[in-house]
MIKOLSE-40789 format. One record per residue (C-alpha): residue in three letters; x, y, z. Coordinates in steps of 0.02 Angstrom, whole numbers, plus 50000, padded with zeros to 5 digits. Each point is the difference from the previous one (the first is absolute). Layout:
// MIKOLSE-40789
<tormar resn="ala" c1="X" c2="Y" c3="Z"/>
...
//
This chain:
// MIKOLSE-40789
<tormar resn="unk" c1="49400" c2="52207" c3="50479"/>
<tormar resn="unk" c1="49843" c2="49974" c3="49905"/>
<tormar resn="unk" c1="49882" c2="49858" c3="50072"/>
<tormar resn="unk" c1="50063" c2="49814" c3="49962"/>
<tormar resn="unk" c1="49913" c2="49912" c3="49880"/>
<tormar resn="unk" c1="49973" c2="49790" c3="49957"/>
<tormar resn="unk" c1="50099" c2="49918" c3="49856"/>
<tormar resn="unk" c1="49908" c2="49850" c3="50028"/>
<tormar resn="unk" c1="50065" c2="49836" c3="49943"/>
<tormar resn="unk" c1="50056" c2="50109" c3="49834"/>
<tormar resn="unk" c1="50194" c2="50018" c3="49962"/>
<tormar resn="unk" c1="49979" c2="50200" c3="50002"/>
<tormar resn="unk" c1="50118" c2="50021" c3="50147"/>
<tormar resn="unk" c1="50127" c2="50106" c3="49913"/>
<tormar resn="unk" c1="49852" c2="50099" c3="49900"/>
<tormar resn="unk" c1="49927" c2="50031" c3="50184"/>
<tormar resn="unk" c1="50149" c2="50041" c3="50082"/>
<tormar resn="unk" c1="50074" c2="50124" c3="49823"/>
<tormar resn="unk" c1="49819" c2="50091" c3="50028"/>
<tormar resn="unk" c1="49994" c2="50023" c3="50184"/>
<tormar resn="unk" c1="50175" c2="50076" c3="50013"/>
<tormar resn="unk" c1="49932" c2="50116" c3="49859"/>
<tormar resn="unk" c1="49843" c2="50055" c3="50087"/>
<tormar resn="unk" c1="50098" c2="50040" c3="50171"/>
<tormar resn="unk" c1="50144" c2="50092" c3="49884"/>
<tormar resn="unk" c1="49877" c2="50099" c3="49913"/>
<tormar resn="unk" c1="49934" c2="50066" c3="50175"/>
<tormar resn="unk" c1="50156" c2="50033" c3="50045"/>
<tormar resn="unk" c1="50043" c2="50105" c3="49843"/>
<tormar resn="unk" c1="49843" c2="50090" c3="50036"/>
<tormar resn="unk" c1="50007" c2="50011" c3="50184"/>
<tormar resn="unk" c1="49843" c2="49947" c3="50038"/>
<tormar resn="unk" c1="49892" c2="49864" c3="50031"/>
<tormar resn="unk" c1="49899" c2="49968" c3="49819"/>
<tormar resn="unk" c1="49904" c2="49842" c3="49988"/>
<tormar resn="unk" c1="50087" c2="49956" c3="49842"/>
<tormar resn="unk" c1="49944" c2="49813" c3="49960"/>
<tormar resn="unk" c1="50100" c2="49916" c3="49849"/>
<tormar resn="unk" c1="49976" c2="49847" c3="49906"/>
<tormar resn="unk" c1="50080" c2="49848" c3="50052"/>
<tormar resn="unk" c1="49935" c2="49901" c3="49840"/>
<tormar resn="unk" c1="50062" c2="50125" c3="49865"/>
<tormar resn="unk" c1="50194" c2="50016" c3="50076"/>
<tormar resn="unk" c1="49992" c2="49793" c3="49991"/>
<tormar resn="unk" c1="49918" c2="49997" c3="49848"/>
<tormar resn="unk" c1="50059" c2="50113" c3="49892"/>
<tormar resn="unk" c1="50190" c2="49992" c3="50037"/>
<tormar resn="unk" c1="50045" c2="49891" c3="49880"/>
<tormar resn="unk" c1="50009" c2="49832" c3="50094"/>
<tormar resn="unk" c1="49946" c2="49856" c3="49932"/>
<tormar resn="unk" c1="49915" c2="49930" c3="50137"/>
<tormar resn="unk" c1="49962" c2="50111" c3="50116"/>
<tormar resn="unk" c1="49901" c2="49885" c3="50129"/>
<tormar resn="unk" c1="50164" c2="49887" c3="50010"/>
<tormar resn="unk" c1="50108" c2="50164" c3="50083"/>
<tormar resn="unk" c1="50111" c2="50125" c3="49945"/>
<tormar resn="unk" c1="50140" c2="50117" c3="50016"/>
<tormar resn="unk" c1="49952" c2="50159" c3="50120"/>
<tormar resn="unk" c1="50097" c2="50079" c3="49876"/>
<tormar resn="unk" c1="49868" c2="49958" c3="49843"/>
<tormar resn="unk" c1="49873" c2="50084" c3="50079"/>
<tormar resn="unk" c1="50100" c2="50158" c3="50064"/>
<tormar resn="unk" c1="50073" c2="50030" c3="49835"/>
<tormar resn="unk" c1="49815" c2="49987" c3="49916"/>
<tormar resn="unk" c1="49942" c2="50143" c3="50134"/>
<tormar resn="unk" c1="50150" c2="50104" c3="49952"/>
<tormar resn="unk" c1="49977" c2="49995" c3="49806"/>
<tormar resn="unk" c1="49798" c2="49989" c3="49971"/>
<tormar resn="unk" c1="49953" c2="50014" c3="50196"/>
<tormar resn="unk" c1="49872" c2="49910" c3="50094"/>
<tormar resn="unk" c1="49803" c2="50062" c3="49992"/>
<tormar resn="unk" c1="49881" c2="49980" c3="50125"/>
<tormar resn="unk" c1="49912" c2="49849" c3="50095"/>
<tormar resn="unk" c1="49817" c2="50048" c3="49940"/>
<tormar resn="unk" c1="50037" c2="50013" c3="49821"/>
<tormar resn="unk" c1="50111" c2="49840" c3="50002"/>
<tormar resn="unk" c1="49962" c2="49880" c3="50164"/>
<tormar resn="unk" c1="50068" c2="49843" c3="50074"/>
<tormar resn="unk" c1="49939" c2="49848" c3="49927"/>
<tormar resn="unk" c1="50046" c2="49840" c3="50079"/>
<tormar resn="unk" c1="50014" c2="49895" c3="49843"/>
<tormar resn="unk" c1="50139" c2="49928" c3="49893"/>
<tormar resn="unk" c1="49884" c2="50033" c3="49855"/>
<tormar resn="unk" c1="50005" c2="50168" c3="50025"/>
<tormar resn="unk" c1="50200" c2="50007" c3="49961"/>
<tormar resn="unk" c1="49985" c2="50094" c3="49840"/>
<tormar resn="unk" c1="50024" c2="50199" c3="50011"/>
<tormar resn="unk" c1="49864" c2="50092" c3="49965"/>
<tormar resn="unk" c1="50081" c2="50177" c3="50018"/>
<tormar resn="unk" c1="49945" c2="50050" c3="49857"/>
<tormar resn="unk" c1="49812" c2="49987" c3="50035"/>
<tormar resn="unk" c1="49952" c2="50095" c3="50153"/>
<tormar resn="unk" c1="49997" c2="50192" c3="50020"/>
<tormar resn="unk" c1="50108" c2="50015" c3="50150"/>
<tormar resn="unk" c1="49938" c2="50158" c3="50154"/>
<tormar resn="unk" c1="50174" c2="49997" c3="50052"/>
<tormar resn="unk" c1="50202" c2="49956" c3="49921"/>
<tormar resn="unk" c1="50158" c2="50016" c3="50118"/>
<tormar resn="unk" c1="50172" c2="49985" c3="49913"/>
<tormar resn="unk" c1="50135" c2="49987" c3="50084"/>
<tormar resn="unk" c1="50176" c2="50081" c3="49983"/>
<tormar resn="unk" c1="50092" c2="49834" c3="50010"/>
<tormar resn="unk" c1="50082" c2="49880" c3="50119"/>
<tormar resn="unk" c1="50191" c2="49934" c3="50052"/>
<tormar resn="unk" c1="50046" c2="49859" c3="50099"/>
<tormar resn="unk" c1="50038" c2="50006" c3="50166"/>
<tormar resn="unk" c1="50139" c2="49872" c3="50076"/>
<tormar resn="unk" c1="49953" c2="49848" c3="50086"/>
<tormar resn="unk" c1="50080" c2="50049" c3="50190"/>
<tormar resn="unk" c1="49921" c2="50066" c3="50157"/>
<tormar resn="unk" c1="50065" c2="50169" c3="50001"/>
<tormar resn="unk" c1="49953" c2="50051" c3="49805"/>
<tormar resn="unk" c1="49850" c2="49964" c3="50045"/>
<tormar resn="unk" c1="49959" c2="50097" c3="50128"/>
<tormar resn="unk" c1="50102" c2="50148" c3="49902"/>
<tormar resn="unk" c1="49891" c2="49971" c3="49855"/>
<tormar resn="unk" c1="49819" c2="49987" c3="50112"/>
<tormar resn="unk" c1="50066" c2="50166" c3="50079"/>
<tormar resn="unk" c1="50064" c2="50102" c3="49852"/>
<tormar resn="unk" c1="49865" c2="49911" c3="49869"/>
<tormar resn="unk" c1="49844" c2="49941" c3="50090"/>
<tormar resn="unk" c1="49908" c2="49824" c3="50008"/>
<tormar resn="unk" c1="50107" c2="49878" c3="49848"/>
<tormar resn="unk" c1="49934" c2="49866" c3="49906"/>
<tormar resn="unk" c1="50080" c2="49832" c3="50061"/>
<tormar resn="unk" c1="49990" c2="49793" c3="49987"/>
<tormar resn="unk" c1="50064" c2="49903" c3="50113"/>
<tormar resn="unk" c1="50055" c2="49802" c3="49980"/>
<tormar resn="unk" c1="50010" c2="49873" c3="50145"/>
<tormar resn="unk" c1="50036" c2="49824" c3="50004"/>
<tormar resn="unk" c1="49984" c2="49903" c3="50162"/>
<tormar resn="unk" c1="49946" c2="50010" c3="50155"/>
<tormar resn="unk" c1="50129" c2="50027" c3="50146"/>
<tormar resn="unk" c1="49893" c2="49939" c3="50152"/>
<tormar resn="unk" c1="49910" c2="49857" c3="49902"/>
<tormar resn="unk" c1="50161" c2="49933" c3="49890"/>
<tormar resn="unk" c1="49891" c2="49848" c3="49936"/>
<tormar resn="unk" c1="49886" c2="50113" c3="49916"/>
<tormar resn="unk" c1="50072" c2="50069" c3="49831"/>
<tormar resn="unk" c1="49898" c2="50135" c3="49908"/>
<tormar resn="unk" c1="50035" c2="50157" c3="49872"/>
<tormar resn="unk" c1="49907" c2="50170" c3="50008"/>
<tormar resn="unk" c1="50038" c2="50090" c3="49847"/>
<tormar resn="unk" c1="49892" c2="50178" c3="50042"/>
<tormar resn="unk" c1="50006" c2="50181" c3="49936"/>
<tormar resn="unk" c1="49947" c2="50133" c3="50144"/>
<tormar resn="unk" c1="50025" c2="50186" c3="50063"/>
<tormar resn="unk" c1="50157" c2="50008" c3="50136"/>
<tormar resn="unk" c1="49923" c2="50189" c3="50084"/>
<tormar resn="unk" c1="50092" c2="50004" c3="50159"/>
<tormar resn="unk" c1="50085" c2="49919" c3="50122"/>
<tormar resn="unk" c1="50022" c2="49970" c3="50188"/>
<tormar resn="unk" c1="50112" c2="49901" c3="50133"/>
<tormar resn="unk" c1="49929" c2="49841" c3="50080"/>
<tormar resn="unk" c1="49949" c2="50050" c3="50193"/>
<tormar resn="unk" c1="49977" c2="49918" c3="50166"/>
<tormar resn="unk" c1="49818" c2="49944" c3="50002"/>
<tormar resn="unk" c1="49993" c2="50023" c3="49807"/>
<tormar resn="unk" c1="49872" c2="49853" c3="49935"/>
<tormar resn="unk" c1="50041" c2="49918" c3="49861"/>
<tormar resn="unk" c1="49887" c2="49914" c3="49871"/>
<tormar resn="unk" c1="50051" c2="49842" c3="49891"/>
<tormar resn="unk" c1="49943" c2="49912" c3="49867"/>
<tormar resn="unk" c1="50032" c2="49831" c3="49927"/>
<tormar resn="unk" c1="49988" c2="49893" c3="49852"/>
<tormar resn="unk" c1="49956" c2="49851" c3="49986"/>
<tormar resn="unk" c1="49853" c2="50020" c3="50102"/>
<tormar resn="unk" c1="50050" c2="49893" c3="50105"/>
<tormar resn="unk" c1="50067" c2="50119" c3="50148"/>
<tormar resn="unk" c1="49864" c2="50146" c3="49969"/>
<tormar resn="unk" c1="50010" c2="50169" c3="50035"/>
<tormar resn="unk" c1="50064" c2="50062" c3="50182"/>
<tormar resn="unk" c1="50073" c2="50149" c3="50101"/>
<tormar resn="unk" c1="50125" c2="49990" c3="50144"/>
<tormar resn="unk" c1="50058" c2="50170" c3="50098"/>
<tormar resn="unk" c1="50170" c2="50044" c3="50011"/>
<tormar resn="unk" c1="50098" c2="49959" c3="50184"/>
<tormar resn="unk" c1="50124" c2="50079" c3="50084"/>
<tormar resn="unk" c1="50162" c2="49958" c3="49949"/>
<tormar resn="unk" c1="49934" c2="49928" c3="49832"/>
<tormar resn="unk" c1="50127" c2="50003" c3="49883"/>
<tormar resn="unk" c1="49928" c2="50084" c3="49850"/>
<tormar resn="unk" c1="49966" c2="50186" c3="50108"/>
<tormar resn="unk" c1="50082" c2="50137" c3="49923"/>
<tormar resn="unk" c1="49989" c2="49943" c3="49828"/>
<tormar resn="unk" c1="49934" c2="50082" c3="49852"/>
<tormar resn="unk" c1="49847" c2="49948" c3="49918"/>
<tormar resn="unk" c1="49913" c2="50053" c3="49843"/>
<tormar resn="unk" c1="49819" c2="50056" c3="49987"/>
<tormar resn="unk" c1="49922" c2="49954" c3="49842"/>
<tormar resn="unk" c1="49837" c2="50030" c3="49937"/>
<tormar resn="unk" c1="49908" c2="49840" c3="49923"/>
<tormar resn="unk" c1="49886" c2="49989" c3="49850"/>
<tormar resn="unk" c1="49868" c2="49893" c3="50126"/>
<tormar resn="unk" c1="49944" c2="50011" c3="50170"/>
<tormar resn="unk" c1="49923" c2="49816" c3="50004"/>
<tormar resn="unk" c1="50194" c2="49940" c3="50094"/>
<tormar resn="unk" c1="50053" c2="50167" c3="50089"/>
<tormar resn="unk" c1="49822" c2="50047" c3="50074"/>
<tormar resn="unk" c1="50108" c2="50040" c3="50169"/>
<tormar resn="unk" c1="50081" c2="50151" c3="49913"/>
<tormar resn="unk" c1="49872" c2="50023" c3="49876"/>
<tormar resn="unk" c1="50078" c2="49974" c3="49837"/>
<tormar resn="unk" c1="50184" c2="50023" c3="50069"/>
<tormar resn="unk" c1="50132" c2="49889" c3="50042"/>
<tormar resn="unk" c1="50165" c2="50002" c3="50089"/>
<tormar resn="unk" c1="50144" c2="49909" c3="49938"/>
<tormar resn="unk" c1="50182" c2="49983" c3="50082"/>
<tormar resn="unk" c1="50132" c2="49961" c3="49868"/>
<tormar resn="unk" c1="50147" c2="49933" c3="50038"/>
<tormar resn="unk" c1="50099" c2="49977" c3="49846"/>
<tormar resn="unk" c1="49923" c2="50141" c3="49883"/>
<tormar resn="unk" c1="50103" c2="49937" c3="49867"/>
<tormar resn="unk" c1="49909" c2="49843" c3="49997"/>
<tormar resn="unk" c1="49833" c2="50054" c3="50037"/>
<tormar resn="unk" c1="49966" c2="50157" c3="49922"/>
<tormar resn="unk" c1="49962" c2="50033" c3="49829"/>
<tormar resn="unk" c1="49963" c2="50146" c3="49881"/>
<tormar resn="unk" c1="49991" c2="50153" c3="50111"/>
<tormar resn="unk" c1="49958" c2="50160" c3="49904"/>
<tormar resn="unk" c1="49952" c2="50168" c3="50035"/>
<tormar resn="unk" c1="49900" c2="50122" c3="49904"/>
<tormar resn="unk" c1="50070" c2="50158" c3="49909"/>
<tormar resn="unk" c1="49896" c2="50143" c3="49999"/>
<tormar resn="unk" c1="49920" c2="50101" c3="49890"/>
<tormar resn="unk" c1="49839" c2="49938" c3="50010"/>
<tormar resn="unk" c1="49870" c2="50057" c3="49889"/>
<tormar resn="unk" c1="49815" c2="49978" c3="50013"/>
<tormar resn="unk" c1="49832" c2="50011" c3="49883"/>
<tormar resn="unk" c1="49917" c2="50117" c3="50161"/>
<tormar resn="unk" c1="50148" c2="50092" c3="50094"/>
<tormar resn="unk" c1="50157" c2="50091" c3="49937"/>
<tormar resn="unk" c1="50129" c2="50061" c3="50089"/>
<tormar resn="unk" c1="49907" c2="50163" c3="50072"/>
<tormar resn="unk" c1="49914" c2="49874" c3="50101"/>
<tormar resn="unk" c1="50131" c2="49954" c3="50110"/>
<tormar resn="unk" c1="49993" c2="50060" c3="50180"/>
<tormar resn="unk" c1="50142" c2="50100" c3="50066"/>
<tormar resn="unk" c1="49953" c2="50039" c3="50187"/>
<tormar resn="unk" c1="50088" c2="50027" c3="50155"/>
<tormar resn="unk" c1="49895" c2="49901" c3="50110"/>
<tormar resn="unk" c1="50097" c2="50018" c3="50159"/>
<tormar resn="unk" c1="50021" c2="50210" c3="49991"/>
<tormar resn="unk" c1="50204" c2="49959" c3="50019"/>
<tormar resn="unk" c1="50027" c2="50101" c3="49843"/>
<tormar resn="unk" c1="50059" c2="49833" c3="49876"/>
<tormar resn="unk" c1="49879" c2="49950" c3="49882"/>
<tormar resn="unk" c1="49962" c2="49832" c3="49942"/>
<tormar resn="unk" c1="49923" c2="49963" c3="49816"/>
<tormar resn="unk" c1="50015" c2="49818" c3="49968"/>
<tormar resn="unk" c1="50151" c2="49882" c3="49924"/>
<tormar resn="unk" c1="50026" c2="50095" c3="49839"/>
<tormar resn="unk" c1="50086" c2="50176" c3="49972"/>
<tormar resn="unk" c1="49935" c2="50155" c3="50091"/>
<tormar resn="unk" c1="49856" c2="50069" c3="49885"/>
<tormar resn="unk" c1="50015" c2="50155" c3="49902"/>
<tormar resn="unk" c1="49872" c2="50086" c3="50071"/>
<tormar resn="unk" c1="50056" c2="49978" c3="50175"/>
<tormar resn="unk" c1="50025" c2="50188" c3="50068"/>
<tormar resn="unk" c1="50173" c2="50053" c3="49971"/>
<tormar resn="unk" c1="50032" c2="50046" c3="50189"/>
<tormar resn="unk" c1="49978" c2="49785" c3="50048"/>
<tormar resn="unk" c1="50155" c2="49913" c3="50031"/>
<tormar resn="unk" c1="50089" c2="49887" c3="49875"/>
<tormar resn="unk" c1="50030" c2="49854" c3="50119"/>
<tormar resn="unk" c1="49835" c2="49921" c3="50044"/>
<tormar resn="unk" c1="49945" c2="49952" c3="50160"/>
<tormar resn="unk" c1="50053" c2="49832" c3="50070"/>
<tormar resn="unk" c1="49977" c2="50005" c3="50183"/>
<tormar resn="unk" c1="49867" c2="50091" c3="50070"/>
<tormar resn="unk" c1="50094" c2="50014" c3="50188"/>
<tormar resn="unk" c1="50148" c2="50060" c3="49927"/>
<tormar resn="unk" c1="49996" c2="50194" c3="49877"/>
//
C-alpha cells in the first residue's frame, strides 16, 4: 500500500479511497514498489459530480480513472476548500496519468470478499452504520468510503480501539479476554483517508461486520491493464525471488518477454513449488 494520506474535513473519501486502490494496483501490475502519488482532488473533481465536497459514489471516481485516468499529486494537489470544487483538468501539465482497465462489483458477504482481496488485490469499499450496540442511547450514521486490504481473525489478547460519536463517551481501547465472545471472528482491515482517529494503526482500521448485507457498500475491484505516462509493460518484474523455479510478475498476465522456459502458473506460495 502506498502511504495514507488526510481528507480532512473535505467529502473526498471515495476520491481518496478510488486513488489509493489505484496506486497499490499499479504496483502490483508492475511488481514493484513505485512511489506513484495520484491526485485526490482531480478524481473528485473532475468526475462529473456536482458537488463533490458533499460525497460521492466510489464508482464516479473509478470510472473517471478508467476513461481519462488520474495525473499526479504535484501537478494537481489537495486543496482543502469547497471553492476549489471546479475541475481544472484541463489546466495543469500532468508528470504522471494511470488508467485503469476497469472495475466489477464484488458481493456484499464475507467469503467474496476475501475471494476477491485474494484473486484481485486491495478493493475500493464504503461502509454504513447506524447505532451503537454497547451504548443503545446513542444513535449516529457513518456514511465513509475506504480501502478493505486484508483481513485477520480477532485473537486472545487482541486490543481493540473504539470510537464514539457524540463526544460524549470519547475514544477508548479495551483488550480482548479469554473466553470473549467475539474470538475467532473475521475482521476487515481497511485503510483510512486520515490518521487524526486511527493513530494506533496508523491510518488503518479494523472493522468486524456482522451483517455484511447491511453494512457494506460498493465493493469493487480493479481490472487490469494498467497503462502509465512513465512505464509500459516491459517494466514489469518477472523474478523468481525464492530460487523454487515459479516466477512471480505481478496481478496481470505473464509478460511477453518473460523467457520462454518460466512456468505459466505464477508463484503463489513461496514454501510450497
Amino acid at each position: 500500500m502506498t502511504p495514507v494520506k488526510n481528507q480532512d474535513d473535505s467529502g473526498y473519501c471515495s476520491a481518496f479511497t478510488a486513488v489509493s486502490v489505484t496506486e497499490s494496483i499499479s504496483r502490483l501490475y508492475y511488481n514493484q514498489l513505485i512511489n506513484f502519488d495520484l491526485s485526490e482532488q482531480e478524481a473528485a473533481c473532475c468526475n462529473g459530480t456536482s458537488n463533490p465536497w458533499t460525497g460521492m459514489a466510489v464508482s464516479a471516481p473509478l470510472k473517471y480513472i478508467r476513461d481519462y485516468g488520474v495525473c499526479d499529486e504535484l501537478a494537481y494537489p489537495f486543496v482543502n476548500s469547497q471553492d476549489s470544487s471546479m475541475c481544472r483538468s484541463s489546466e495543469i501539465t500532468p508528470n504522471e496519468l494511470i488508467t485503469i482497465g476497469g472495475y466489477s462489483y464484488v458481493a456484499a458477504s464475507e467469503e467474496s470478499i476475501k475471494e476477491a482481496l485474494i484473486k484481485h488485490g486491495p478493493l475500493a469499499s464504503a461502509i454504513k452504520y447506524w447505532g451503537w450496540d454497547d451504548y443503545p442511547n446513542t444513535t449516529f450514521t457513518i456514511n465513509h468510503a475506504m480501502a478493505i486490504v486484508g483481513y485477520g481473525q480477532l485473537q486472545l489478547g487482541d486490543t481493540i480501539y473504539y470510537w464514539v460519536e457524540p463526544n460524549g463517551y470519547g475514544n477508548g481501547a479495551h483488550t480482548v479476554h479469554e473466553g470473549a465472545p467475539r474470538i475467532g471472528t473475521t475482521y476487515l482491515i481497511y485503510k483510512n483517508s486520515s490518521e487524526d482517529y486511527d493513530s494506533a494503526r496508523g491510518g488503518y482500521m479494523y472493522f468486524i461486520h456482522y451483517n455484511y448485507g447491511r453494512s457494506v457498500h460498493s465493493t469493487y475491484y480493479i481490472h487490469p491493464q494498467i497503462t502509465s505516462m512513465n512505464y509500459t509493460d516491459d517494466d514489469i518484474v518477472c523474478e523468481d525471488s525464492d530460487g523454487d523455479g515459479y516466477y512471480f510478475w505481478g496481478i496481470g498476465e505473464k509478460p511477453s518477454w518473460c523467457p520462454e522456459w518460466v512456468p505459466n502458473t505464477t508463484d503463489g506460495n513461496d514454501n510450497n513449488s
